[in-house]
C-alpha positions in Angstrom: 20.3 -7.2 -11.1 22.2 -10.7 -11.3 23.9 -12.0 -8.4 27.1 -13.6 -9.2 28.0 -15.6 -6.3 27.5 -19.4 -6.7 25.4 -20.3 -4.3 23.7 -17.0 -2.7 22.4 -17.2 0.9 18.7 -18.0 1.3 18.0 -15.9 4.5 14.3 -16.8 3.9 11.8 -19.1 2.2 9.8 -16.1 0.9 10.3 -12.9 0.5 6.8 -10.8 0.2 6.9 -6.6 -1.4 4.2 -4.9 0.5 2.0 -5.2 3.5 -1.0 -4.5 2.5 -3.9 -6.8 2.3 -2.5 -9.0 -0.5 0.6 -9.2 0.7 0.0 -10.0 4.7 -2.5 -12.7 3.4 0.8 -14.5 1.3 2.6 -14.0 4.1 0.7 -15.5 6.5 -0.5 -18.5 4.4 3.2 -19.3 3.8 4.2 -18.9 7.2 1.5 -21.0 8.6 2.9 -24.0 6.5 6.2 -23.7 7.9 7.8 -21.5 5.4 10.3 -18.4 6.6 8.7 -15.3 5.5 9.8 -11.4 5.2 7.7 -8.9 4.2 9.6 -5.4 3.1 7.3 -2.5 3.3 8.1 1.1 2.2 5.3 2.5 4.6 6.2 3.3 8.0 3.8 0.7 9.0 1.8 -2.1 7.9 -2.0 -1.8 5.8 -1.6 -0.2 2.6 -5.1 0.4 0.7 -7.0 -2.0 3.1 -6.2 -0.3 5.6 -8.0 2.7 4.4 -11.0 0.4 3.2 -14.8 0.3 4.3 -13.8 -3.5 4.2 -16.2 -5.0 1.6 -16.0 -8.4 1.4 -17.9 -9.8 -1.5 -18.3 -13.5 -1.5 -21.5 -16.1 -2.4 -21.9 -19.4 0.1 -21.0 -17.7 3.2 -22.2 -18.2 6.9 -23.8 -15.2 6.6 -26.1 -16.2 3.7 -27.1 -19.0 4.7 -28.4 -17.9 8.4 -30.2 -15.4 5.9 -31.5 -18.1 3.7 -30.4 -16.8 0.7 -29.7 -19.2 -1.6 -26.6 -18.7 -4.0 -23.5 -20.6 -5.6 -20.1 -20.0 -7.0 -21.5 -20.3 -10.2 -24.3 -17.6 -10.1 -21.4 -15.1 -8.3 -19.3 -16.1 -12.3 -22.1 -14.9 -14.5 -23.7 -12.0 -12.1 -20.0 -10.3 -12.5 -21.1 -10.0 -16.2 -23.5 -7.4 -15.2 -21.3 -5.8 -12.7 -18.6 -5.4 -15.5 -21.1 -4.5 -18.1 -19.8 -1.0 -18.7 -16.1 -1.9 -18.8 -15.5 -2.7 -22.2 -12.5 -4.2 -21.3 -12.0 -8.3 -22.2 -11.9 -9.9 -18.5 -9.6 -12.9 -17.3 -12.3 -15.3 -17.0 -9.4 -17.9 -15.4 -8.8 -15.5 -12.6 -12.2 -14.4 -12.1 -13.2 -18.1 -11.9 -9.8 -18.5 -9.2 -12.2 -15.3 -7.3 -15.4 -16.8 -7.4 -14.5 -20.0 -6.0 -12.0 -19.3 -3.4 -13.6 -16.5 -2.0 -15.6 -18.4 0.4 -13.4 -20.1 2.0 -10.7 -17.1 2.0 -13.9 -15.4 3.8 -14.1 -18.2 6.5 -10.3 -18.3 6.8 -10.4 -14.3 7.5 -13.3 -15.0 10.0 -11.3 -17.6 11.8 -8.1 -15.0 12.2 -10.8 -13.3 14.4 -12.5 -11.2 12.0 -16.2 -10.3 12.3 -18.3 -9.1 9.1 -21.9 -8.2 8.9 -23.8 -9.0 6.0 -24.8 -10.1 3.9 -25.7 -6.7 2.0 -27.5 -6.1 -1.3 -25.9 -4.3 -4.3 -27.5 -3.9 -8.1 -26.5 -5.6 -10.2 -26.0 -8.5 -8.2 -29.0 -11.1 -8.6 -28.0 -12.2 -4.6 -27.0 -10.0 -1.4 -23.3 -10.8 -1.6 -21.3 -8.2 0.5 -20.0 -8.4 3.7 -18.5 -5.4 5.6 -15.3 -6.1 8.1 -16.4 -4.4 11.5 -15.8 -2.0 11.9 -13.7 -1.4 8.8 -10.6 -2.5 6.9 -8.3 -1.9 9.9 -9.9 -4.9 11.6 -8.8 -6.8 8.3 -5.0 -5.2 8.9 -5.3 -6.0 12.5 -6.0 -9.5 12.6 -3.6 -10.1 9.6 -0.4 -8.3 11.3 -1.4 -10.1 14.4 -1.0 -13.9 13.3 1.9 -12.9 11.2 3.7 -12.0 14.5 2.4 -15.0 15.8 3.5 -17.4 12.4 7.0 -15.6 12.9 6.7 -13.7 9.7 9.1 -10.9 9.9 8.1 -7.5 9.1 10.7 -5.0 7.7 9.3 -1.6 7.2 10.4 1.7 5.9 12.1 -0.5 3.1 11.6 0.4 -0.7 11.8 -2.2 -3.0 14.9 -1.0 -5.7 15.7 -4.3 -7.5 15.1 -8.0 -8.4 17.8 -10.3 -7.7 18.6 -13.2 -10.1 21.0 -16.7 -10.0 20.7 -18.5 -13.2 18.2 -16.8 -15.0 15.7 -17.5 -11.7 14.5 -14.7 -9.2 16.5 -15.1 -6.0 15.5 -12.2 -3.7 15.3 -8.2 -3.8 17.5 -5.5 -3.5 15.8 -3.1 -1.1 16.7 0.7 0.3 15.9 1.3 3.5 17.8 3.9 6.3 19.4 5.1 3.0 21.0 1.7 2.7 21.3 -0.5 0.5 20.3 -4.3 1.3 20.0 -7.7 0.0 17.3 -10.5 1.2 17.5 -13.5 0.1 14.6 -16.2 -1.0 14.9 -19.7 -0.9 11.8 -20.3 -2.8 10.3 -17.4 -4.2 9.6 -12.9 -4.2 5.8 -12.2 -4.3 5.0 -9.1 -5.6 2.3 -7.5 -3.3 3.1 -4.0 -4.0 -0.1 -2.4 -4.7 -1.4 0.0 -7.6 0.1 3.0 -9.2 -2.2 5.3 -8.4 0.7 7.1 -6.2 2.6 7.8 -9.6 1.8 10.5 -11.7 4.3 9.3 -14.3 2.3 6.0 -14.6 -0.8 7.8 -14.6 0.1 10.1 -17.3 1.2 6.6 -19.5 -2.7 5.4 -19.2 -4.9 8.3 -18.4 -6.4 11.5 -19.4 -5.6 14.6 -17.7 -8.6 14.7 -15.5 -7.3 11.5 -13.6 -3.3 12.4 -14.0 -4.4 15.8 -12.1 -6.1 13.9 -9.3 -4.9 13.1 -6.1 -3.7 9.5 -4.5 -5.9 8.2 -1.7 -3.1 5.9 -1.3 0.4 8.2 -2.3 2.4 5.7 -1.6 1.5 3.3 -4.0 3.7 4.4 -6.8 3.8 1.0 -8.7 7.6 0.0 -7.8 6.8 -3.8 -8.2 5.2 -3.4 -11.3 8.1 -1.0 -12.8 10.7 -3.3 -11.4 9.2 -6.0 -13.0 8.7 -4.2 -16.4 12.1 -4.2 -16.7 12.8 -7.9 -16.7 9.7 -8.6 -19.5 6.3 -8.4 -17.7 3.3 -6.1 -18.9 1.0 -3.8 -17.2 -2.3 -5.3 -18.3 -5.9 -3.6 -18.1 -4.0 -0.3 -17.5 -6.3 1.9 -19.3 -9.5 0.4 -18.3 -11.3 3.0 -19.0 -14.6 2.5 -17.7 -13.6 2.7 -13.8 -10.9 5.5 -14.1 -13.0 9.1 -13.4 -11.9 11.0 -10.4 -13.7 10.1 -7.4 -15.0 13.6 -5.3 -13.9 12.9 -1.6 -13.8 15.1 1.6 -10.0 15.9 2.3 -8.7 13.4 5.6 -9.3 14.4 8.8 -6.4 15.5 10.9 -7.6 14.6 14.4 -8.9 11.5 14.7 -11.2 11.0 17.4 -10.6 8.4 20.0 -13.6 6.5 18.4 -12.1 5.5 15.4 -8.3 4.6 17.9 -10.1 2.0 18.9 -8.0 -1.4 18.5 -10.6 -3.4 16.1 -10.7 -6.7 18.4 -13.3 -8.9 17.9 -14.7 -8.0 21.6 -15.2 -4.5 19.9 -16.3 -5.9 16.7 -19.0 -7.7 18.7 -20.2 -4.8 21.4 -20.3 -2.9 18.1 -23.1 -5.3 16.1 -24.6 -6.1 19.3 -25.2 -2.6 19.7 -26.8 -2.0 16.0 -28.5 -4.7 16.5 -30.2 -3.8 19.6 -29.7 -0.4 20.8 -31.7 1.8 19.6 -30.5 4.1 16.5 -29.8 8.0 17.9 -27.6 6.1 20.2 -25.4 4.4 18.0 -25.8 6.4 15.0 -23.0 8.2 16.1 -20.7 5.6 16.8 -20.7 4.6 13.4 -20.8 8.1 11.5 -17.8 9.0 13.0 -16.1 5.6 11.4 -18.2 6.1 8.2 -17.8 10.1 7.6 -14.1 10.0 7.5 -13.8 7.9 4.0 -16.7 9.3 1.9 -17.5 11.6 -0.4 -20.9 13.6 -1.4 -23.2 12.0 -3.7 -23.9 13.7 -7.0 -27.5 14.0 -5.8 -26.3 17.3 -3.7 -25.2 18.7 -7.2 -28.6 17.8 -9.1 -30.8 19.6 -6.0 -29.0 22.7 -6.5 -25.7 22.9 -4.6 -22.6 24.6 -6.4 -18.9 23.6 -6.3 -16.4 26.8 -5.6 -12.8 26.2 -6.0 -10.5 28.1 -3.3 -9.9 31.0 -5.6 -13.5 31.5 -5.5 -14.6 30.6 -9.1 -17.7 28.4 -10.2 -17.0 25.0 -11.1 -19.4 23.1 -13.5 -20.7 19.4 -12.7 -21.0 17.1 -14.8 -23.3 14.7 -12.5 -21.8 11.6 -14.5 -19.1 12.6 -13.1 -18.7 15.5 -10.2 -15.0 15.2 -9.6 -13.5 15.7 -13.1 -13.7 19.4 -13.4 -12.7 19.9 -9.8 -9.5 18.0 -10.9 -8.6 19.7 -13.8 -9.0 23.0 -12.1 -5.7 24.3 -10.9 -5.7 23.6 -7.0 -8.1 20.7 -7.3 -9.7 21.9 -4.3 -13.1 23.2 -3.2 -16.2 23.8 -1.1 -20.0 22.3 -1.9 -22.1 25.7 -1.1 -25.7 25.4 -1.0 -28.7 27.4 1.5 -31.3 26.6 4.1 -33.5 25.3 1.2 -31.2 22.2 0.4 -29.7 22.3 4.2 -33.7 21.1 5.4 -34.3 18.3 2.1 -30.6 16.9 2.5 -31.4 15.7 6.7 -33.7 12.6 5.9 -34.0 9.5 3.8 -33.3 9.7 0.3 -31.6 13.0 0.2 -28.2 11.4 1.7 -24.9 13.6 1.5 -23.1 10.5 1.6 -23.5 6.4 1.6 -21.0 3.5 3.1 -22.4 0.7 1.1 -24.0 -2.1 3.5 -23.4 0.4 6.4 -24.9 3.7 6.7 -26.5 7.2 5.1 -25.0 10.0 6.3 -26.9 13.1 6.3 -26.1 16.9 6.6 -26.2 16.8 10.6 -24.0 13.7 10.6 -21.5 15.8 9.2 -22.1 18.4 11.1 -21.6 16.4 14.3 -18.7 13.8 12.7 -16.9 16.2 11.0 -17.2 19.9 12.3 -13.3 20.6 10.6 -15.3 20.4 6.8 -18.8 21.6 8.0 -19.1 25.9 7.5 -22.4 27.2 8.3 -23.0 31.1 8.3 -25.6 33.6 8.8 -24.6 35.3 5.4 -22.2 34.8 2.3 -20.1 37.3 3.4 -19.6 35.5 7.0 -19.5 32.5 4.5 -16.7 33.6 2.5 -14.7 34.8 5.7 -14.6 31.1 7.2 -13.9 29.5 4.2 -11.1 32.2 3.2 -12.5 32.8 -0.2 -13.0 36.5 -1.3 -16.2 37.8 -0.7 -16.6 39.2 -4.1 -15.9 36.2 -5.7 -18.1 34.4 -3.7 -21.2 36.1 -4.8 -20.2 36.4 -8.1 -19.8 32.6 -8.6 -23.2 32.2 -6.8 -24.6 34.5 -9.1 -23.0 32.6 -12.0 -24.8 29.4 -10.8 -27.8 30.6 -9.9 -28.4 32.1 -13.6 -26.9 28.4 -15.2 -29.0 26.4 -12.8 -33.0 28.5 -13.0 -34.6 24.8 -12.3 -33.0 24.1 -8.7 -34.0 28.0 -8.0 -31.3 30.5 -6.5 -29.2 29.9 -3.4 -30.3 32.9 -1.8 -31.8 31.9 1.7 -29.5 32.1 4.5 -28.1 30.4 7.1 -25.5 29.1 4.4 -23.3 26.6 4.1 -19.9 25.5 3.0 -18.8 21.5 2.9 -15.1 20.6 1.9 -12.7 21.3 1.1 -13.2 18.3 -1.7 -11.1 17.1 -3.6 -11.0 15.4 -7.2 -9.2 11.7 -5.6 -8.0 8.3 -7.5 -8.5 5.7 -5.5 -7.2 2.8 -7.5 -5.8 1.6 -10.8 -6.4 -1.4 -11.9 -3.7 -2.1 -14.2 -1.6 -5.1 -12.4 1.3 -7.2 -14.4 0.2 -9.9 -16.3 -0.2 -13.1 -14.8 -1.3 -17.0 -15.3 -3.4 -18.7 -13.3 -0.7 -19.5 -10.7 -0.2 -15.7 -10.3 3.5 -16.6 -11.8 4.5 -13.0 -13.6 4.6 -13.4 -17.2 7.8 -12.2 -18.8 9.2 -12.2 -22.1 8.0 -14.7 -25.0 5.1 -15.2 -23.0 7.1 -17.7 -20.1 6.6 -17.4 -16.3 9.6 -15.4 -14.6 11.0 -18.6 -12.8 9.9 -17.9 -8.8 8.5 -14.5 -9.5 4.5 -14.2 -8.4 2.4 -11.1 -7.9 -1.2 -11.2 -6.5 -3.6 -8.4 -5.3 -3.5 -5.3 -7.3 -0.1 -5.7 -8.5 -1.2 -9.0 -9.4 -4.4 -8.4 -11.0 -3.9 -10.1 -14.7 -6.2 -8.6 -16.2 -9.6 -9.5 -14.2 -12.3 -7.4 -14.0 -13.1 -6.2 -10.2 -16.3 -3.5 -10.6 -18.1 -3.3 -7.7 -17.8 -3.0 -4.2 -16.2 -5.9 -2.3 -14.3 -7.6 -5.5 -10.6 -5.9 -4.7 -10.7 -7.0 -1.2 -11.6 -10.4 -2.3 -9.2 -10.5 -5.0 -6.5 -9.2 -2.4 -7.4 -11.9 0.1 -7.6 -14.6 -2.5 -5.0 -13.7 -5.0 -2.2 -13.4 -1.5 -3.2 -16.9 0.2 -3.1 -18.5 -3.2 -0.4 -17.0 -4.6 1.7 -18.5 -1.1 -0.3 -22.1 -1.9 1.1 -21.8 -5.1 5.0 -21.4 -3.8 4.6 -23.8 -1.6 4.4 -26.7 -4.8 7.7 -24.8 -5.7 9.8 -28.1 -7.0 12.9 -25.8 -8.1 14.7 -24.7 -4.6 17.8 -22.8 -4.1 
């Protein structure tokens, strides 16, 4: 949309698209160098996908390693992400994952100063060095101390508002045209709009443009991220880059949310909590704080494939046999009709799946969770019956069906032997999810969104996952850094801004 008017009012400095992780992170950074900020959010409230994150930091040269004397650099974090993007085959941006590796511990000590505590630093293959750090007691501690300082920085925060338009004065981005209350809005920026909009995992249009039908059928972790920054910017020249990266888009099997949160997991994340809480792993012993933390834990994972391979079967509601494939357990479950079903296995593999290895679940850096975790931390997808009839009757599948998909497994599956031995069980309902796409507009290396004939979009800028340019982020820990990076430089950037309305 072009705006006509000579000289258009600039209500703000900045105007941000999304509060999420990214976006409160530009905001802020802005804000704290004296610019006027507004962030427009189409969520009811504030957090987006980091909100719903373990909170995996990953990072080299932090506090943390070094009171762990492990020795690592910048430059060892570069080449390691080689391995960790091995399987991609995808070309990575190796400007922006150079931008990653070397602001990432100082954006780590910036998010510790905001009041946030991490434990770490935690070991993951393929990394040559223990690298990640996990925000106690989750991303919510990450939202927290973000929305908190914005308040404080005067950054304000305008949620419930959809992002409908660009603005333009002489061929330059000049604000956003917004919906919100069914109204129609314009918000002005002085400097500059930073796209923080998230992914389109939300969209199933979008998804169907990239991906097979296993991942078009599954379902959003995050529904509201519907790609609107990334379409509105499409149709002023930029490119969805990385899109199809092929190697990280398989449907990812997850417990459905819980409804009832317990008053565990209410608890305002202050760093007083965040403290009793690694005090308390630290020293107490663990059948008294293991079940602090798997009810935190339980309500974000899914079951490891490892269930599958000892035995268990997957039943969709109506009652039929679902194969798995162990590469990948979710994508038949999503290409099934209701993409829905239970995990259904005996005593047998009840008794193996309580101790270390046989894990139902793991929270990298954080904990196992085993079958009487669940049972304990989440009693709304944990079935246990005397018989598969009984079985069938609180899971609200036909009996009949029931045994004869049982049956069906058992004869495909000789080698695990037969689920036969009562009491049985039921876990789910699962679901086939998408947790994040990775296609983000194309950007340069001042996370200015590249339009048409390959030239910045004068005082556009896009960072997190709407900004993602094309690098590589496999592994845990690399989106939340990217997100925490990409939004405080993206701001740093603006603020050098020479052309002001």
């Amino acid at each position: 949309m072009n705006y006509s008017e000579k000289n258009p009012p600039a209500d703000f400095d900045v105007v941000v698209v999304g509060a999420g992780g990214s976006g409160l992170a530009s905001a802020l950074e802005a804000a704290q160098n004296g610019l006027r900020v507004l962030i427009v959010e189409k969520a009811p409230q504030p957090g987006g996908a980091t909100a719903w994150s373990v909170g995996a930091f990953t990072t080299s040269s932090s506090p943390h390693q070094k009171k762990a004397g492990v020795v690592d650099s910048r430059d060892q974090h570069f080449i390691d992400m080689d391995l960790v993007n091995a399987n991609a085959k995808r070309a990575d941006n190796m400007q922006l994952r150079r931008l990653l590796v070397d602001k990432a511990p100082e954006t780590l000590q910036w998010l510790m100063d905001l009041g946030v505590e991490f434990m770490g630093p935690h070991a993951e293959s393929p990394h040559t060095q223990p690298r990640m750090h996990n925000a106690v007691p989750g991303g919510v501690a990450l939202v927290y101390y973000l929305v908190k300082h914005c308040k404080k920085a005067g950054v304000q925060i305008a949620c419930n508002t959809k992002l409908q338009d660009l603005l333009f004065k002489d061929g330059k981005v000049c604000g956003v045209q917004v919906l919100n209350n069914e109204k129609i809005q314009n918000f002005y920026a002085k400097r500059a709009v930073i796209l923080a909009s998230g992914d389109f995992s939300g969209s199933r249009s979008m998804r169907e443009r990239f991906f097979d039908p296993a991942v078009v059928n599954a379902a959003p972790v995050v529904s509201i991220n519907t790609g609107d920054g990334l379409l509105v910017a499409e149709k002023y020249g930029a490119q969805i880059i990385n899109g199809d990266y092929a190697a990280f888009y398989i449907p990812r099997m997850r417990f459905v949310p819980q409804e009832n949160v317990g008053w565990i997991a209410r608890l305002p994340p202050t760093k007083t909590i965040a403290q009793l809480m690694q005090w308390a792993m630290k020293y107490l012993p663990p059948a008294i704080i293991r079940p602090f933390m798997m009810k935190m834990v339980t309500t974000v994972l899914g079951p490891e494939p490892a269930l599958f391979k000892a035995g268990a079967a997957l039943i969709n509601v109506a009652g039929g046999l679902i194969d798995v494939d162990f590469k990948s357990p979710a994508r038949k479950l999503a290409l099934d009709h209701h993409n829905k079903g239970y995990i259904v296995f005996d005593q047998k593999l009840a008794q193996q799946f309580q101790t270390w290895p046989h894990f139902i679940s793991t929270a990298p850096g954080i904990a196992y969770a085993y079958l009487k975790d669940y049972e304990h931390s989440r009693p709304d997808i944990f079935h246990r019956a005397d018989t598969i009839n009984q079985l069938a009757q609180t899971i609200q599948i036909d009996c009949t069906q029931l045994h004869n998909a049982l049956q069906q497994h058992n004869q495909k599956n000789p080698a695990c032997g037969p689920i036969e031995q009562g009491p049985f069980y039921a876990l789910g309902p699962v679901r086939g999810y998408i947790t994040i796409t990775e296609g983000g507009l194309d950007v340069n290396e001042q996370l200015q969104v590249i339009g048409k004939n390959q030239q910045p979009i004068p005082h556009l800028y896009a960072c997190g996952s709407a900004g993602q340019g094309g690098v590589l982020l496999d592994g845990h820990g690399h989106h939340l850094s990217w997100a925490f990076v990409s939004g405080r430089h993206a701001a740093q950037q603006v603020l050098q801004e020479t052309s002001i309305y």
